[in-house]
N, C-alpha and C positions, 0 to 999 in steps of 0.2 A: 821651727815651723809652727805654727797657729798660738793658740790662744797661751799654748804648752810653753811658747817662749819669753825670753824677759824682755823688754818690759813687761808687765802684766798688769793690769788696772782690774779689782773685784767691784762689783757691784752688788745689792741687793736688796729685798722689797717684797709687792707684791705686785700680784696680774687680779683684773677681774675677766671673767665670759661672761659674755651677752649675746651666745648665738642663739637664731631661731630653731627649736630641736623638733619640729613638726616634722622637721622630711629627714630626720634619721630612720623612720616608719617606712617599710618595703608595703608595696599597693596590699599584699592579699594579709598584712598585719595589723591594720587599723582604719576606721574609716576615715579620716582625715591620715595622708598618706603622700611619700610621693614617688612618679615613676622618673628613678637615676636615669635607665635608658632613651625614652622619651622626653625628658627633661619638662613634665607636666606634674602638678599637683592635683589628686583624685579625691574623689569622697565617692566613698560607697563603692570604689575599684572602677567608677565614672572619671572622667577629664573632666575637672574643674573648667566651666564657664561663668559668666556673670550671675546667671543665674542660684549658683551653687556657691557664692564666694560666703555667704552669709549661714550659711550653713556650714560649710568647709569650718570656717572659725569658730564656728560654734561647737562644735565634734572636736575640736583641736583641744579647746578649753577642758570638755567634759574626759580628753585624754590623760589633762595633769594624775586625775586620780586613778583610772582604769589602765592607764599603759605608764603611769610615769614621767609623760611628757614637761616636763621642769619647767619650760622656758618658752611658750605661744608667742609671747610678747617683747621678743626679743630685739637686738638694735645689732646685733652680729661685732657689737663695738669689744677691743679688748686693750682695755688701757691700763700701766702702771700708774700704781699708787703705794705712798708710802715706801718710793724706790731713792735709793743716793748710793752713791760712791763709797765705798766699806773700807776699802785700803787700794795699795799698790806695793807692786816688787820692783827695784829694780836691778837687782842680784844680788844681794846683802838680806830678802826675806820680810817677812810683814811688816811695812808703816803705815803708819797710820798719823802720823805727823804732815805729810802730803798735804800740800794748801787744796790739795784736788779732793781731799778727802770732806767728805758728808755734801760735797755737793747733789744737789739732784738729778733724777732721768728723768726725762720725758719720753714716751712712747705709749702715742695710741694704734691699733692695728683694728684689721677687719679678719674675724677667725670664720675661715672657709674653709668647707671639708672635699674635695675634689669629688670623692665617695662617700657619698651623704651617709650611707647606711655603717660605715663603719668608722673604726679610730685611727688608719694610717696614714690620714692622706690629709690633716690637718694644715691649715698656713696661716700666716697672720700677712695681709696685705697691708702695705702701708707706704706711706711717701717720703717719711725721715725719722731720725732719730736724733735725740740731744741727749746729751752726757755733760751738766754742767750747765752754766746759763751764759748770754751773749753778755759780753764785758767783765769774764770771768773766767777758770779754767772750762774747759769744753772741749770734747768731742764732739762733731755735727756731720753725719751721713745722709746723704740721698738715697734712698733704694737704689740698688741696681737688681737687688732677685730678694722676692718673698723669703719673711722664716718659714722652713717648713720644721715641722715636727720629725722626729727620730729615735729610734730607740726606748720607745714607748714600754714600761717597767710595770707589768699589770700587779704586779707581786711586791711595789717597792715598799705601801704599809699596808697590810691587809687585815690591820685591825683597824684602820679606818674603813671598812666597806658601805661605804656612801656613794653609788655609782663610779666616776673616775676617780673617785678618794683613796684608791688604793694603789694608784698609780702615780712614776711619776714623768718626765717627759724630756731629752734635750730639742735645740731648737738652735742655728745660727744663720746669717747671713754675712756678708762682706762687704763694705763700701770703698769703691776706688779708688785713688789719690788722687787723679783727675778728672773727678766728676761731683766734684762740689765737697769732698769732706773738708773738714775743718779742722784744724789741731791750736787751742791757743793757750799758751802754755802759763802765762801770768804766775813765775815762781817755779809751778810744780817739777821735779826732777824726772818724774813717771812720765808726765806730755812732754817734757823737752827731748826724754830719750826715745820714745815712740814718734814725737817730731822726726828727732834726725834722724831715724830709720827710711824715712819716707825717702831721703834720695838715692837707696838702695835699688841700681836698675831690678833686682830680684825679689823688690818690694811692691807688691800689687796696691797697697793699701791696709783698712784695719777690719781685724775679722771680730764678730760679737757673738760667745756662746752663752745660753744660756740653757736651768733645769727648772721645769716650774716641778713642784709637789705639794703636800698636804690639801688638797682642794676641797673646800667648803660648802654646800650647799643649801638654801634659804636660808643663810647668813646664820648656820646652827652649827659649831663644832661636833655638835654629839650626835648625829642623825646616824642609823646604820639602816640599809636595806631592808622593807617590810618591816620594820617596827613600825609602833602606835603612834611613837611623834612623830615618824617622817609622813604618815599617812594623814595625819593632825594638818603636819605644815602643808601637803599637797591639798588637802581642803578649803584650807587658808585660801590660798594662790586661788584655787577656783574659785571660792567666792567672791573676792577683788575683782578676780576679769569678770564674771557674770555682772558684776553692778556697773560696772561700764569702766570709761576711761582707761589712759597706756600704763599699764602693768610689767614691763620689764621683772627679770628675777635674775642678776646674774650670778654664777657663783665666784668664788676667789680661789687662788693658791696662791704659797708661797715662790719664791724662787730666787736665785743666788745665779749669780752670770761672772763673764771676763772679757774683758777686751784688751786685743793684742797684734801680732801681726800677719797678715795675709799676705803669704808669701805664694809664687809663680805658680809651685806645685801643688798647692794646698785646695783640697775641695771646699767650695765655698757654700754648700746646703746643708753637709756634715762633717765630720771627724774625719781625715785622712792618716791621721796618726797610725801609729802603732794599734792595732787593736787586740783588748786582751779578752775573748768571747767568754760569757758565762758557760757557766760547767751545766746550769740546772742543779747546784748542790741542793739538796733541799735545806730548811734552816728553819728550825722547826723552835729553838732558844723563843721565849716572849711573843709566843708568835700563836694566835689560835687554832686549834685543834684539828681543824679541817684544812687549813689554809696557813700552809704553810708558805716562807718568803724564798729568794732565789739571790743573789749578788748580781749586780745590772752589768751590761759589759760595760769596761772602762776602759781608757785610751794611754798609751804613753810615749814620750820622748824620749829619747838617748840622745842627750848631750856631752859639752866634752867635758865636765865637770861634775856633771849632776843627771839624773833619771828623775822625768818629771810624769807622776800621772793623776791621770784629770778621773776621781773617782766619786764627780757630783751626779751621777745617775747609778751610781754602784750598791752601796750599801745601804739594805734597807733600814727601815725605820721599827719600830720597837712599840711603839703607841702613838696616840693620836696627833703628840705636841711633836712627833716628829723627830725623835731623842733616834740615834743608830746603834744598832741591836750588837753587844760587845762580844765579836768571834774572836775576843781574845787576843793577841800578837798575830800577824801575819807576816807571812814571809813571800817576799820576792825573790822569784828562782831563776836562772836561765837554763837553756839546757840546750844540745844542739839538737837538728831536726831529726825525728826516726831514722834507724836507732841511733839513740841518743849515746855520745861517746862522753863526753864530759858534761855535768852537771854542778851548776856554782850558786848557791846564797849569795844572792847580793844587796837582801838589805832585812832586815826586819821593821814592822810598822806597828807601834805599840797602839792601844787602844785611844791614847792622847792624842793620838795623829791622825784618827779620823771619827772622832766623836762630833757631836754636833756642837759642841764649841766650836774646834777647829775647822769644822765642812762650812759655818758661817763666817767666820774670818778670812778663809781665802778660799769660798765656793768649789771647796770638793777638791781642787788641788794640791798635791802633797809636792815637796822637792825631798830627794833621796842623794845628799853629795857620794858621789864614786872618786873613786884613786883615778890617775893620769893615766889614759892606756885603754882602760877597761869598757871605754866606747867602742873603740876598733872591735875589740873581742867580741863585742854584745850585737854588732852588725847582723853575723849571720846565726844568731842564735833566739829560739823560741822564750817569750817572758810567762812566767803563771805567776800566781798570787794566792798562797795559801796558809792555811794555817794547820797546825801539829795534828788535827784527825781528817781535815778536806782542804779538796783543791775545789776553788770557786770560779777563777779565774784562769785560762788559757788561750795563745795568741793565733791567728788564726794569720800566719806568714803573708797570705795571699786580699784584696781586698778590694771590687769591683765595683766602682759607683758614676753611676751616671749625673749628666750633667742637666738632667730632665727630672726632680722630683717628682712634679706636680703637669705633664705634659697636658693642654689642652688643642685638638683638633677639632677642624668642621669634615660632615662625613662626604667623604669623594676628595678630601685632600690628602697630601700625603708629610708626611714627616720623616724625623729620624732622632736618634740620641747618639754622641756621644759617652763612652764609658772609660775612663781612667782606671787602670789598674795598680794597685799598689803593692809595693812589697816591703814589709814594716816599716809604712810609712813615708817611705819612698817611691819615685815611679818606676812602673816597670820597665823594663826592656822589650825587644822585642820577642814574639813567640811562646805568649803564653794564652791560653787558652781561653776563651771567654762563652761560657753557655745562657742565654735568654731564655727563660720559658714564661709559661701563663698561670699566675698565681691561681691556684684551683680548679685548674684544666682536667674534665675527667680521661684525659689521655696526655701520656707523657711529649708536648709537642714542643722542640724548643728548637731556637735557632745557635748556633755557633759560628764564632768566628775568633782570630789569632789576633794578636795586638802588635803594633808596628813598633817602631825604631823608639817611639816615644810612651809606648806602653796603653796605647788607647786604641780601641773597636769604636765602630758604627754601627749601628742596627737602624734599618727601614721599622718604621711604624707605618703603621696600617687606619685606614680609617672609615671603613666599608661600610661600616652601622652605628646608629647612636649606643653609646655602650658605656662601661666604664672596666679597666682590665688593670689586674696589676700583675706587672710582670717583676721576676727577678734576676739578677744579676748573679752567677755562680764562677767565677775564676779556676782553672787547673784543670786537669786531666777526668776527674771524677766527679761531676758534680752531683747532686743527691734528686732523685725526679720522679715522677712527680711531685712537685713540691705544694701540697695541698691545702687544706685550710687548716685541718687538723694537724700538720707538722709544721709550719712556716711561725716562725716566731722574727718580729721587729728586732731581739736580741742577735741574732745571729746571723739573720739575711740584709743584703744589700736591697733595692728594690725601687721602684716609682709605679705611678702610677697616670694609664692612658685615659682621656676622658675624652671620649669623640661624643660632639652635639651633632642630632640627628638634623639633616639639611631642611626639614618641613617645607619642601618643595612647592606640598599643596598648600600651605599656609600662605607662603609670597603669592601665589597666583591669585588669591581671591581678592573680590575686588572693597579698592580701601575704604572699606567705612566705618564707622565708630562701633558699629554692633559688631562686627568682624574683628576688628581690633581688641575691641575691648574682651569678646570671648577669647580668642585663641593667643592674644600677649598679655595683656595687663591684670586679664583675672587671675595668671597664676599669681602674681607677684601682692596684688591685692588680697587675695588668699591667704599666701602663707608669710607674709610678711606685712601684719595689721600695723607695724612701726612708722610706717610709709605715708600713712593717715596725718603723720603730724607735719610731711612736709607739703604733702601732694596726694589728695584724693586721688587713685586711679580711677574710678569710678565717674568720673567728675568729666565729660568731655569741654565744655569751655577752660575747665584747668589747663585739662592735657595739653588743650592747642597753645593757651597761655604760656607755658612754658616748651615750648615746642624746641626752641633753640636750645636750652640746657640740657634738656629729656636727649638730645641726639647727641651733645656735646658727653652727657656722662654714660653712655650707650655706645660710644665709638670707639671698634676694635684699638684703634691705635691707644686709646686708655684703660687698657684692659685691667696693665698693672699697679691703675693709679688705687690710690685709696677712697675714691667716693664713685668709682664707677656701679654703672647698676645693670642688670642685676647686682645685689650682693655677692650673689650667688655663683657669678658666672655662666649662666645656662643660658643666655639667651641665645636658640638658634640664630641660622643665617634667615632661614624662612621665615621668623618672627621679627626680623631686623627689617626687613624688605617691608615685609605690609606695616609695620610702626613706620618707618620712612613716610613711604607712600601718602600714609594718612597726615602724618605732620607736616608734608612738602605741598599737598594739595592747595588749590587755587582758594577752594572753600576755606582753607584751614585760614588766608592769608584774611578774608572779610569777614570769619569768625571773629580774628583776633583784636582787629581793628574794631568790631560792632563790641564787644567786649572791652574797649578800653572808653567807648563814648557812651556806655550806658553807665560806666562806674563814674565818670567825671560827673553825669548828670545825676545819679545818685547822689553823690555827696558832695557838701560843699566844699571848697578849699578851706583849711584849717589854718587860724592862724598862730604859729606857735612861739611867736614872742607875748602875745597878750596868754596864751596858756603856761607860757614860762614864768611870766609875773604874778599869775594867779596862782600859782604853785607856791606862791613868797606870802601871799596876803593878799588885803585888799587895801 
């Protein structure tokens, strides 16, 4: 099951971000700011209208150095570069002889934070991915559901402490066999066998994990928190945007991925596997004094041959170049569940086996071959991962995840999620427990309910106010609660996150004109997104109307989850759709448009571009 199985195809490279980080800012934190709930851009703890959009930018700028703010100028774009095909398995262990090998990726996404103010709720929206080039070997998916982010490792090098530089991140999605993927296999043995998986009724399609880490910012390896150069480079950045013109800053990480196969029961936003949950060991080896590292949790397989685990979010790093920090030999234990009657070694992992050589050769995955048999036995029995003084790693039997990462509601409607439960990586059965609460709820409120025939609850979502909630997912008898800000770690909870857009009721009711428009929809976006300037003044009403047919076309819910819809952001209420409608459907808008296409023909003349073709040649 998933990326854990062979065939296996590695990749790896880099990522750049380019989000706009103005409205990671809570209203009463800065004056350029935004409100999550409200889904409005402030200055001064004001709603941004037109009026203010020019000052709004200006406060955003004078943020880089007072608050940090990195990125005003951002394009929210997050594209591989410097990404190709690294090796493949296809049960015989790393070649790299594969005609599929050092081909390249493509993938650009749009990184959108659900919960602007925080890091769990990150995604990369986007419309396809290539693996490979057309008339060559290749992988080609459609979206069918955003990467979302998981398992977020704030500790993974924490002698990089450069904002998210100390972290590091997984991230997957799945594309269907019958909905556009592509497999073409020209030679390679890796596509041929992941081909012929595909007519597996139990084969959904091909699943793609990946870990970004070391993340770089204004393109300086060595920056750390509060020193003189990072203060230097934040000065820089302001002086650029103050002299005018689009200033983008984005930063990079590395990242090492897999692709494999999506099977029936496999969750397709994260890891279904096996999971082996960090201890919180502390790991204090090469690691600075205050800030110490922790081992990430990592996932594994039991096959009938071989124990495979995926430990490219696990062990941390050691220094900046991202080297992993040597706990020595480790050992893989099983053991049966409390109290534990039989305990077995079944395998030891020398330091060869997951140093950064090998984590870059086949992106964090290790294969452990076992004797004939020793799968059955390992069924019902608990995995750790430790070494001769700590246990870093342990499995957590039980594993609840929904099929909602990133849930978006309008408020007055209603929802629900699906939750899969798993049991080492299998699904459940029926009758086991599933508890919901509210991530940082100052009272313990959750809901329960029992899992059917097929190991999956429902939970009613809620959508009463504009808000943003994250809830978590706790499986069995005892779950842990309140689970608050201060105890919920990405490591060890399952979880999503709800984002109800407030209805702006009274927004849709006013009546549609450019000064109403333009205050209550387009200056937020005008505001906090100055990127926008290079395709389409919002500020501009003969534009707006000019483009009135595209403006609705990339605004319409049913394109929610394409990659060029706008907002970027996602936040556009329903009440702000209404009066943008309105204003673009108008009669006026229609002899706008038209007085607007006879003033430019009379402005300029037709150009002739064969005689400017020739004059391009000589005379």
């Amino acid at each position: 099951m998933s990326v854990l199985e062979i065939p296996r195809i590695y990749f790896g490279g880099d990522i750049a971000w380019d989000p706009v980080t103005t409205n990671n800012y809570p209203v009463t934190q800065a004056p350029a700011a935004y409100d999550e709930d409200g889904c409005e851009a402030t200055l001064n703890q004001t709603n941004v209208n037109a009026s203010k959009v020019a000052g709004f930018r200006k406060a955003a700028i004078d943020e880089v150095v007072s608050s940090g703010n990195w990125n005003p100028d951002g394009t929210y774009r997050s594209p591989f570069f410097n990404t190709q095909i690294t090796g493949v398995d296809t049960g015989n262990g790393l070649d790299i002889t594969d005609p599929f090998v050092s081909a390249p990726v493509d993938f650009t996404g749009m990184l959108v934070d659900a919960e602007p103010y925080g890091a769990y709720s990150s995604q990369l929206f986007f419309d396809d991915i290539s693996f490979g080039i057309d008339g060559g070997c290749r992988v080609f998916g459609k979206r069918m559901q955003r990467f979302s982010d998981r398992y977020i490792n704030f500790s993974a090098n924490p002698n990089n402490s450069m904002i998210a530089g100390v972290a590091s991140v997984m991230w997957q999605t799945c594309f269907p066999k019958d909905e556009g993927l592509l497999i073409n296999t020209y030679g390679s043995a890796a596509l041929g066998a992941l081909e012929g998986l595909m007519t597996d009724d139990d084969v959904m399609g091909v699943m793609v994990r990946f870990c970004t880490y070391r993340t770089v910012y204004y393109d300086d390896p060595t920056l750390s928190n509060g020193s003189a150069a990072t203060a230097a480079a934040g000065a820089a950045l302001q002086a650029k945007l103050n002299a005018g013109g689009f200033q983008p800053n984005p930063a990079r990480s590395k990242l090492v991925g897999t692709i494999g196969v999506w099977r029936r029961a496999d969750a397709v936003h994260e890891p279904g596997d096996r999971a082996l949950l960090t201890t919180n060991q502390p790991i204090t080896k090469d690691m600075p004094a205050r800030s110490p590292a922790i081992c990430g949790t990592a996932f594994a397989r039991v096959g009938a041959d071989r124990i495979t685990l995926d430990l490219s979010n696990c062990i941390p790093a050691k220094n900046r170049d991202a080297e992993k920090v040597d706990l020595n030999d480790l050992t893989l234990v099983a053991a049966d569940p409390a109290p534990a009657v039989a305990v077995m070694e079944v395998a030891t992992i020398p330091y060869s086996d997951y140093n950064k050589a090998a984590y870059d050769k086949t992106s964090g995955i290790i294969d452990i071959t076992i004797d004939p048999g020793l799968a059955e036995t390992l069924k019902g029995m608990n995995l750790s991962l430790k070494s001769a003084t700590a246990t870093y790693l342990e499995e957590a039997p039980l594993r609840a995840i929904s099929d909602s990462p990133n849930c978006y509601l309008d408020e007055g409607t209603s929802g629900s999620t699906t939750v899969q439960v798993y049991e080492r990586g299998l699904p459940a059965g029926a009758g086991v427990s599933v508890t919901m609460s509210e991530l940082g709820a100052s009272q313990p409120t959750a809901v329960r309910q029992t899992t059917d025939s097929k190991g999956q609850v429902s939970f009613a979502l809620s959508a009463s106010a504009g808000n943003v909630t994250g809830l978590v997912f706790q499986p069995g008898p005892n779950p842990t609660l309140p689970v608050t800000n201060r105890n919920f770690s990405t490591q060890l909870y399952t979880y999503m996150y709800l984002r109800v857009l407030p209805a702006d009721a009274d927004i849709a009711a006013l009546p549609a004109t450019w000064e109403n428009v333009h205050n209550h929809v387009l200056a937020n976006w005008e505001a906090m997104a100055p990127c926008m300037d290079n395709w389409l003044p919002l500020g501009n009403e003969a534009k707006v109307k000019a483009y009135a047919p595209i403006i609705k076309q990339l605004t319409d819910p049913d394109n929610f989850e394409d990659f060029r819809f706008m907002p970027v952001t996602r936040d556009m209420t329903p009440g702000q759709r209404t009066l943008l409608y309105k204003f673009l459907d108008g009669d006026n808008g229609k002899a706008l448009t038209a007085k607007i296409g006879a003033s430019q023909d009379d402005a300029a003349p037709k150009q002739d571009f064969h005689k400017l073709s020739r004059a391009m040649r000589g005379t």
